[in-house]
VEXSEFI-557197 format. One record per atom (N, C-alpha, C): residue number from 1; z, y, x; residue in one letter. Coordinates in steps of 0.2 Angstrom, whole numbers, plus 5000, padded with zeros to 4 digits. Atoms other than C-alpha are relative to their C-alpha. Layout:
<atoms>
     k     zz     yy     xx   r
   NUM      Z      Y      X   A
...
</atoms>
This chain:
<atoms>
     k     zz     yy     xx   r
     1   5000   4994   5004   X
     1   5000   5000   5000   X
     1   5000   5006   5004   X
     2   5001   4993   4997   X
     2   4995   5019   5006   X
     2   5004   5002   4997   X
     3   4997   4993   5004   X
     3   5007   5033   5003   X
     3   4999   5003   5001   X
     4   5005   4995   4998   X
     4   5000   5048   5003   X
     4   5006   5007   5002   X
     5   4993   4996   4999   X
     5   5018   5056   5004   X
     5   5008   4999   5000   X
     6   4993   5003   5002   X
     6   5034   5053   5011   X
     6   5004   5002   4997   X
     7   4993   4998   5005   X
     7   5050   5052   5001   X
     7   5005   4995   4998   X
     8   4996   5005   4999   X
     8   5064   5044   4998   X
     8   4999   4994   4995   X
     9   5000   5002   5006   X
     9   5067   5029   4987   X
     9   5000   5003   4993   X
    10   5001   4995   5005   X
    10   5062   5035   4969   X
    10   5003   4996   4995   X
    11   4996   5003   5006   X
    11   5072   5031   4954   X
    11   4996   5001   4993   X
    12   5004   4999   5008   X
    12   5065   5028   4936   X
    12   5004   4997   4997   X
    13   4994   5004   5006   X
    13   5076   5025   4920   X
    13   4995   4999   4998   X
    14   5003   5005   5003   X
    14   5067   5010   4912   X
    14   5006   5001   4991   X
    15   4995   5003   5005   X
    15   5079   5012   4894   X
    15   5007   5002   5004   X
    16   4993   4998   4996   X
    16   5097   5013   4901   X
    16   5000   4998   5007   X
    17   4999   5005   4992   X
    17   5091   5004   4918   X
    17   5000   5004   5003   X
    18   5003   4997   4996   X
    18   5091   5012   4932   X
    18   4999   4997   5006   X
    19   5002   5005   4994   X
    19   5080   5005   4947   X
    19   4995   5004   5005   X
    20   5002   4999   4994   X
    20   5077   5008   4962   X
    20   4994   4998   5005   X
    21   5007   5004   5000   X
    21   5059   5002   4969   X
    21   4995   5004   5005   X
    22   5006   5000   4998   X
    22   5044   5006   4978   X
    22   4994   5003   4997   X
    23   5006   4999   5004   X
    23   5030   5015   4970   X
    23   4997   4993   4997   X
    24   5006   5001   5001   X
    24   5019   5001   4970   X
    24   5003   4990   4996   X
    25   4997   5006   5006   X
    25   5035   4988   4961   X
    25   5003   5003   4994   X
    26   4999   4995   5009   X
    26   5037   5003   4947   X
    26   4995   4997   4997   X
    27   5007   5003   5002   X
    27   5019   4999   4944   X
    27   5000   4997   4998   X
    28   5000   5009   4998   X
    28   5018   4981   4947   X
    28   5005   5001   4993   X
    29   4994   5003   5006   X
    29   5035   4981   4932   X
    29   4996   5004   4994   X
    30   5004   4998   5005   X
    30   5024   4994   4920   X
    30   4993   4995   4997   X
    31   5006   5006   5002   X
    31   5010   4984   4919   X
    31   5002   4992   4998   X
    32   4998   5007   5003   X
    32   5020   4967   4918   X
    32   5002   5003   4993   X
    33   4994   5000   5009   X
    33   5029   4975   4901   X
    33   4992   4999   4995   X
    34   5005   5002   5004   X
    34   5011   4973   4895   X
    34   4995   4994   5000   X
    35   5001   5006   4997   X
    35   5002   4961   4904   X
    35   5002   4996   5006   X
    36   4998   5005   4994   X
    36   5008   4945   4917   X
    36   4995   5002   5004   X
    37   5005   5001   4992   X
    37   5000   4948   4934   X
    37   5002   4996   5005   X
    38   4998   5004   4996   X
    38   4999   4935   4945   X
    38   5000   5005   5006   X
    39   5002   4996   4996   X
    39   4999   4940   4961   X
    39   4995   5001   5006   X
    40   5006   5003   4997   X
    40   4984   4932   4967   X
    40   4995   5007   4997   X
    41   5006   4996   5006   X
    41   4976   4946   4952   X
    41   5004   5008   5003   X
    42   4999   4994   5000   X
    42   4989   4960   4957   X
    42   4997   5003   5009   X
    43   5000   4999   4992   X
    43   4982   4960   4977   X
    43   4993   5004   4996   X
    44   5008   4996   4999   X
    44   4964   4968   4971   X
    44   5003   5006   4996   X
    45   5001   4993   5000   X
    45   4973   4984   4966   X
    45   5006   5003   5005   X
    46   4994   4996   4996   X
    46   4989   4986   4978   X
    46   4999   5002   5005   X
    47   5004   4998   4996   X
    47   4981   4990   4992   X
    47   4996   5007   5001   X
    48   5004   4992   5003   X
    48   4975   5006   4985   X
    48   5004   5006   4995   X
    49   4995   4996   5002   X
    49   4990   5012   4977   X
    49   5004   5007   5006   X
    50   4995   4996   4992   X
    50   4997   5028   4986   X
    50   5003   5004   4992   X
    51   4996   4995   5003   X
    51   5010   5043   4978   X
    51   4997   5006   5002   X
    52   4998   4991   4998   X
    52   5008   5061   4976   X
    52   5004   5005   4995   X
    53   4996   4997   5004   X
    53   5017   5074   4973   X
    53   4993   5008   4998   X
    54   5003   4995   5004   X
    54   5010   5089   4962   X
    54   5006   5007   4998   X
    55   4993   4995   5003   X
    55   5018   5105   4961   X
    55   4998   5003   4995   X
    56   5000   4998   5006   X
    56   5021   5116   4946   X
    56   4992   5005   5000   X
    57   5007   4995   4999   X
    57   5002   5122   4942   X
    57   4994   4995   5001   X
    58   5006   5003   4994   X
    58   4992   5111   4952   X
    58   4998   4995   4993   X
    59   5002   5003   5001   X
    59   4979   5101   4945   X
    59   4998   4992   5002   X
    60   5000   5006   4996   X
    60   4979   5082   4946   X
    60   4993   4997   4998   X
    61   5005   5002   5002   X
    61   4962   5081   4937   X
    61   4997   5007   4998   X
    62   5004   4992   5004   X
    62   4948   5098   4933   X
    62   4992   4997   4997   X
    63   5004   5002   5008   X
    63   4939   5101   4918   X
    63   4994   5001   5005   X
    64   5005   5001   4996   X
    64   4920   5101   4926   X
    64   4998   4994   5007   X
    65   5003   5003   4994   X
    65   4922   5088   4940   X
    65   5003   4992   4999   X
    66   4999   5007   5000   X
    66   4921   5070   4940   X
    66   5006   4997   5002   X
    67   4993   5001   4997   X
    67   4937   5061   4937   X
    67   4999   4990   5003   X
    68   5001   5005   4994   X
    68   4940   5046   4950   X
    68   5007   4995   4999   X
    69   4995   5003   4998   X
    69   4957   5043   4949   X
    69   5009   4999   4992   X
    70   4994   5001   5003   X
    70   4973   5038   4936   X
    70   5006   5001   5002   X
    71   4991   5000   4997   X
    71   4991   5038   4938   X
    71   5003   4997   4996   X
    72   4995   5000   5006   X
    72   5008   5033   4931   X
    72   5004   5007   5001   X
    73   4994   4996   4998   X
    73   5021   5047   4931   X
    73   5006   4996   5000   X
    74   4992   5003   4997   X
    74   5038   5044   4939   X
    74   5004   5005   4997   X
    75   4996   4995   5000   X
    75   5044   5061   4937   X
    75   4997   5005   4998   X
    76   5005   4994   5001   X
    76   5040   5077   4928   X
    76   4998   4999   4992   X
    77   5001   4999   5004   X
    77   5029   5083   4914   X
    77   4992   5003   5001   X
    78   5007   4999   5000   X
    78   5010   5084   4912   X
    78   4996   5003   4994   X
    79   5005   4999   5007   X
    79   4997   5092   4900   X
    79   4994   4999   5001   X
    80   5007   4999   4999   X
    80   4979   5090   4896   X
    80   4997   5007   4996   X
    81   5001   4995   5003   X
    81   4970   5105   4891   X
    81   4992   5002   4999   X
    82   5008   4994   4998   X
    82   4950   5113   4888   X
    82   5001   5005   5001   X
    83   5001   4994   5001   X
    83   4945   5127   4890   X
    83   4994   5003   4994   X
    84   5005   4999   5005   X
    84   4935   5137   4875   X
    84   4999   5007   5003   X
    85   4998   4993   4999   X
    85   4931   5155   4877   X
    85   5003   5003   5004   X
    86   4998   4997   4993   X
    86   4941   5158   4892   X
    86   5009   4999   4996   X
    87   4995   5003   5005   X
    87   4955   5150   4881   X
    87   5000   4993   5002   X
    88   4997   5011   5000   X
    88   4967   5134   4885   X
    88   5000   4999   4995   X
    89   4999   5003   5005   X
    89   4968   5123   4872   X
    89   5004   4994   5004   X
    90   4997   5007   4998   X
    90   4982   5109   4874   X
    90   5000   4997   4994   X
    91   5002   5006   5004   X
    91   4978   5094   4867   X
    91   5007   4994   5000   X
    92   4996   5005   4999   X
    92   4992   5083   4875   X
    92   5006   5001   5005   X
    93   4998   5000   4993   X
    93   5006   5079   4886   X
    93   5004   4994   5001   X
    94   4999   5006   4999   X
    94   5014   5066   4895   X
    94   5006   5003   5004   X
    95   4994   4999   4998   X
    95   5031   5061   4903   X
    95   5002   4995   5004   X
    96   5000   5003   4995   X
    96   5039   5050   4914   X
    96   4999   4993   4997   X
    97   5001   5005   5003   X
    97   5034   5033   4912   X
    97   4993   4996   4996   X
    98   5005   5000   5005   X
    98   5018   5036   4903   X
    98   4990   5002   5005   X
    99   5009   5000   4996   X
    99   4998   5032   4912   X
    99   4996   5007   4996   X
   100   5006   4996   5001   X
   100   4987   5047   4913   X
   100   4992   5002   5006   X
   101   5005   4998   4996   X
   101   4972   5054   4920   X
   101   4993   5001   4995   X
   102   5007   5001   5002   X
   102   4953   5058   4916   X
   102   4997   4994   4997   X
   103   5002   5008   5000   X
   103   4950   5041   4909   X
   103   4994   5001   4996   X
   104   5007   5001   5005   X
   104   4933   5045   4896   X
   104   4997   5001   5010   X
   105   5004   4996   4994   X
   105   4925   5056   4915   X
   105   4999   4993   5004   X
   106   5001   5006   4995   X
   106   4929   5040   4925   X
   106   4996   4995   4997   X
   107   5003   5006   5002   X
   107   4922   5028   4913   X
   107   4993   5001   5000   X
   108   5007   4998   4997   X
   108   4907   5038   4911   X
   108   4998   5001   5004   X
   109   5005   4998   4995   X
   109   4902   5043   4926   X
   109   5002   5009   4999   X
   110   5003   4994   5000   X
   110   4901   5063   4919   X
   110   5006   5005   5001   X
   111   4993   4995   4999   X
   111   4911   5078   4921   X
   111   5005   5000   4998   X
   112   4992   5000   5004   X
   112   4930   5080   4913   X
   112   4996   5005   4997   X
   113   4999   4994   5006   X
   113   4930   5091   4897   X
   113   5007   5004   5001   X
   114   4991   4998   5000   X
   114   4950   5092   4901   X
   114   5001   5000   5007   X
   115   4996   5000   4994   X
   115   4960   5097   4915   X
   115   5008   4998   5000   X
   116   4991   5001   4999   X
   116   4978   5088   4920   X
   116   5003   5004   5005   X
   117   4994   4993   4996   X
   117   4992   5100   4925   X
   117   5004   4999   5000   X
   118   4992   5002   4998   X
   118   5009   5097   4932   X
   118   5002   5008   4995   X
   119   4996   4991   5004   X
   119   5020   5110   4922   X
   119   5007   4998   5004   X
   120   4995   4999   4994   X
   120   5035   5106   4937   X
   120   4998   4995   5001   X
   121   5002   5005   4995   X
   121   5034   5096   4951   X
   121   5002   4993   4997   X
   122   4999   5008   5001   X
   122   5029   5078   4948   X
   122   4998   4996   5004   X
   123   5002   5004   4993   X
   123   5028   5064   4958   X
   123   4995   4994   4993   X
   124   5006   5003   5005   X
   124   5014   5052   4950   X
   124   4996   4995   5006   X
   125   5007   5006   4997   X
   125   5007   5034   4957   X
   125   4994   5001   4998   X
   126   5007   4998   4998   X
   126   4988   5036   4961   X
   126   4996   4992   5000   X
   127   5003   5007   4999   X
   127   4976   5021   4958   X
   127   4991   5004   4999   X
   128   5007   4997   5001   X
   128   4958   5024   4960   X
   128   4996   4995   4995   X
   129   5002   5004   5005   X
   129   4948   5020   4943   X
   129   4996   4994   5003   X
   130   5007   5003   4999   X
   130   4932   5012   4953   X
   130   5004   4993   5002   X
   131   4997   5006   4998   X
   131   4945   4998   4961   X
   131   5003   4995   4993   X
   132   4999   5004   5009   X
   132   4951   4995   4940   X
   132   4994   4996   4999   X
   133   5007   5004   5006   X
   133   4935   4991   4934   X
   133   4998   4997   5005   X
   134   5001   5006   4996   X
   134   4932   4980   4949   X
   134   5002   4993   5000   X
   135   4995   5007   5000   X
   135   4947   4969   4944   X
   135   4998   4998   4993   X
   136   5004   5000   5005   X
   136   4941   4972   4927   X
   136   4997   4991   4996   X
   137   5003   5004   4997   X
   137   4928   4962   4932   X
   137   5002   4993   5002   X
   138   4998   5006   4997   X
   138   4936   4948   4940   X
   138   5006   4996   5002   X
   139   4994   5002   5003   X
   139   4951   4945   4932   X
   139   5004   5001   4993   X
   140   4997   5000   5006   X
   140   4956   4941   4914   X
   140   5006   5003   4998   X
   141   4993   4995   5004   X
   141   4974   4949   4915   X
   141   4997   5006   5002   X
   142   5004   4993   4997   X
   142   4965   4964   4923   X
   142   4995   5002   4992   X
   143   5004   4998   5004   X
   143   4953   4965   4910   X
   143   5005   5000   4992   X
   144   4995   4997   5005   X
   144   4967   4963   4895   X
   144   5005   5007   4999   X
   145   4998   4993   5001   X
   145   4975   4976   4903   X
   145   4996   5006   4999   X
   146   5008   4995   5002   X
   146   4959   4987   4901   X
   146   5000   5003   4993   X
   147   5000   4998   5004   X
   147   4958   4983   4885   X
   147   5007   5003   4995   X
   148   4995   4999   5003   X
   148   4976   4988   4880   X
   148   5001   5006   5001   X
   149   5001   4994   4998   X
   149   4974   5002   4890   X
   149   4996   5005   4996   X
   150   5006   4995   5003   X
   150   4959   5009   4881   X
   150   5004   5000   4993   X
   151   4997   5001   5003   X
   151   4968   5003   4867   X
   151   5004   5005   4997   X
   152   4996   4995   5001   X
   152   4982   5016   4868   X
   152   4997   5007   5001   X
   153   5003   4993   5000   X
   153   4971   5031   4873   X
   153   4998   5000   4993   X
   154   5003   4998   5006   X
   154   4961   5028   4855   X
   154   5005   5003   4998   X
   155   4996   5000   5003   X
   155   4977   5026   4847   X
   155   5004   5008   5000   X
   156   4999   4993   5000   X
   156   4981   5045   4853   X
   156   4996   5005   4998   X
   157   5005   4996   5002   X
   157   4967   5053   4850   X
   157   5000   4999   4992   X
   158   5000   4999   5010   X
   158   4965   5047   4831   X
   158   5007   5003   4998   X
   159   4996   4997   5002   X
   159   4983   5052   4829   X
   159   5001   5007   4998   X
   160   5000   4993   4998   X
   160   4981   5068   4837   X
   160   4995   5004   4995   X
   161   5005   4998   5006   X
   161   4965   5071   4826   X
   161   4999   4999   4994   X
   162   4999   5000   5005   X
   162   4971   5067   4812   X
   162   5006   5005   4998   X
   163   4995   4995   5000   X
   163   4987   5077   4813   X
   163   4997   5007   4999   X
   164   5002   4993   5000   X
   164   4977   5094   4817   X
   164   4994   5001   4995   X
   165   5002   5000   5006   X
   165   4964   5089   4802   X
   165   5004   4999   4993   X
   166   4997   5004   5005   X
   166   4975   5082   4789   X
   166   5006   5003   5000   X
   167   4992   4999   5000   X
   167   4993   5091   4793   X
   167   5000   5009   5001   X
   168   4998   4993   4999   X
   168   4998   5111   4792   X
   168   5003   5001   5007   X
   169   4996   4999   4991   X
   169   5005   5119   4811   X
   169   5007   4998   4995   X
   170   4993   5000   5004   X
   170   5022   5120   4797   X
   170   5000   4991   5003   X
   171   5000   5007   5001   X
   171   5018   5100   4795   X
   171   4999   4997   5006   X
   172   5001   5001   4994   X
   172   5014   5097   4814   X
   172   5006   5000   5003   X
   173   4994   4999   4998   X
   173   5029   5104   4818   X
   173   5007   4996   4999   X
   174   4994   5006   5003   X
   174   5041   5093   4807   X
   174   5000   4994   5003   X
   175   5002   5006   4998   X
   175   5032   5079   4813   X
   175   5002   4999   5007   X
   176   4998   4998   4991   X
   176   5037   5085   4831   X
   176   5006   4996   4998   X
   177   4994   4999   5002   X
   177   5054   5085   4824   X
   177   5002   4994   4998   X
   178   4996   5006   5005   X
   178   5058   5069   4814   X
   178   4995   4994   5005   X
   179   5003   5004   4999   X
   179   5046   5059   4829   X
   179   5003   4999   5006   X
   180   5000   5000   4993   X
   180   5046   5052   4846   X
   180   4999   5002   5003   X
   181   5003   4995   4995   X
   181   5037   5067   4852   X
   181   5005   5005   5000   X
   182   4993   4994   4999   X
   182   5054   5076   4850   X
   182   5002   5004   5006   X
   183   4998   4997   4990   X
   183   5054   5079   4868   X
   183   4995   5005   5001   X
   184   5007   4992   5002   X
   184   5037   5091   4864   X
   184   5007   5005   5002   X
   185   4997   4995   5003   X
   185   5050   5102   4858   X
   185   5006   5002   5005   X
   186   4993   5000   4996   X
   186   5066   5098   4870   X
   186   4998   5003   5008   X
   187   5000   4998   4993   X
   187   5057   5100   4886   X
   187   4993   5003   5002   X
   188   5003   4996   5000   X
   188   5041   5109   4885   X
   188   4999   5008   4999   X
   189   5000   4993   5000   X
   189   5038   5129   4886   X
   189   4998   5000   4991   X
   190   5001   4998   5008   X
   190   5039   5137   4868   X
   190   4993   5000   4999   X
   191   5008   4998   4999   X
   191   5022   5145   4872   X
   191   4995   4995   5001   X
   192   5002   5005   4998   X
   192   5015   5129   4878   X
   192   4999   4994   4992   X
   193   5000   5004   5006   X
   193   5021   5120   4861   X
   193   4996   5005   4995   X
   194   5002   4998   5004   X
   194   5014   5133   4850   X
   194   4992   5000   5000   X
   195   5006   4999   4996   X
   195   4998   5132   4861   X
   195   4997   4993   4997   X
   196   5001   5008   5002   X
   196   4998   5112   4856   X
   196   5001   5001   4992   X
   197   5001   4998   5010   X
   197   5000   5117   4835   X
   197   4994   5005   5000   X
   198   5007   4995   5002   X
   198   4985   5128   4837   X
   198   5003   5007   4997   X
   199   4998   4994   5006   X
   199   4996   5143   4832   X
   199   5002   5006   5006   X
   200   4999   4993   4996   X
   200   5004   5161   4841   X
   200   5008   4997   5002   X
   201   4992   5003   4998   X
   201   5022   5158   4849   X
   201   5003   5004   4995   X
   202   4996   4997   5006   X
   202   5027   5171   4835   X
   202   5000   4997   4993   X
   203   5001   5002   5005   X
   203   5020   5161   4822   X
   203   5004   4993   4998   X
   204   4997   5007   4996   X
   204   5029   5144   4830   X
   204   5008   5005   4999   X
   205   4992   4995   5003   X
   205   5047   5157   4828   X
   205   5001   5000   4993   X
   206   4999   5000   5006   X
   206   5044   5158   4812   X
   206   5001   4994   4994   X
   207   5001   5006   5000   X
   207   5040   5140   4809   X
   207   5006   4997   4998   X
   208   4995   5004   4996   X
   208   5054   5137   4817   X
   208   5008   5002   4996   X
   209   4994   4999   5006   X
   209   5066   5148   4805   X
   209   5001   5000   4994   X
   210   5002   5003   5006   X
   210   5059   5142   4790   X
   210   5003   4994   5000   X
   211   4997   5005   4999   X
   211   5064   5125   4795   X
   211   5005   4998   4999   X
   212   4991   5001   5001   X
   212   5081   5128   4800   X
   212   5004   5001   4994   X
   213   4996   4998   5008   X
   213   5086   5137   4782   X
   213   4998   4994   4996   X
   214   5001   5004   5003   X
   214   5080   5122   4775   X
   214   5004   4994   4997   X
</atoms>
């Protein structure tokens, strides 16, 4: 395994565990929770694991340039975002524990529509997609996890797009609130949330004191 930056043992709470590990047997145990990997199957991607750190701002993927590379996060919080009219639009975001990157650009071949962005420093395992689709290829749990993978990206996407079709920002909001995304609201920038309900951070205030009298 490559690391691209030293540091010390990294800790990640699994549930109430806490464990102590190596980037590339964090991985190795995320991926078990979905698929068994022999380890005859997990050698054609370990090799190619390394770590980076991302400070608050930095891009670990940009909109216009062919995306290459996945991640898991360890530490931190991420967004994806477009741009319209010289306007971000956030679409998503993600937290410890949770696979991200470019994944339509890589599969394609074509530019990114979205950019990911650290909003504070995160540490984040790094797998090059080209070495995925190789194992893909040539390995039935590889290839289940492909599919489980692709799996969970739809499954965001129609949520997402159904929410901002079918749900008022009022009704987006509640949904924050009474869901698993309750950490939107706990650990993301006000401005940032409001920007992810399609609304004005004054509009998102208001939302928000409607709510509470309720």
């Amino acid at each position: 395994m490559r690391v691209s930056v030293v540091a010390n043992p990294i800790g990640l709470i699994f549930g109430e565990t806490f464990l102590m590990s190596s980037p590339e047997n964090i991985l190795r145990s995320k991926i078990g929770q979905l698929v068994p990997m022999p380890e005859e199957d997990w050698q054609l991607i370990a090799p190619f694991i390394t770590i980076r750190i991302l400070k608050k701002g930095e891009l670990f993927a940009a909109e216009g340039k062919v995306g290459k590379d996945l991640g898991l996060i360890l530490k931190g919080t991420m967004r994806h975002f477009y741009t319209k009219d010289g306007e971000e639009k956030t679409t998503y975001f993600y937290f410890e524990n949770a696979f991200t990157g470019p994944y339509l650009s890589c599969i394609t071949g074509q530019p990114s529509q979205l950019s990911f962005e650290a909003l504070c420093e995160v540490q984040i395992i790094v797998f090059p997609y080209r070495k995925l689709a190789e194992a893909f290829d040539r390995s039935k749990h590889w290839e289940r996890f492909g599919r489980l993978l692709a799996e969970w990206a739809l499954k965001g996407v129609e949520e997402r797009m159904a929410g901002l079709l079918m749900l008022s920002p009022e009704e987006r909001y509640i949904e924050l609130l009474n869901s698993n995304k309750r950490k939107i609201l706990e650990r993301i920038p006000q401005h940032l949330v409001a920007n992810y309900l399609g609304i004005t951070p004054v509009s998102l205030s208001r939302i928000r004191n409607r709510v509470m009298q309720k």
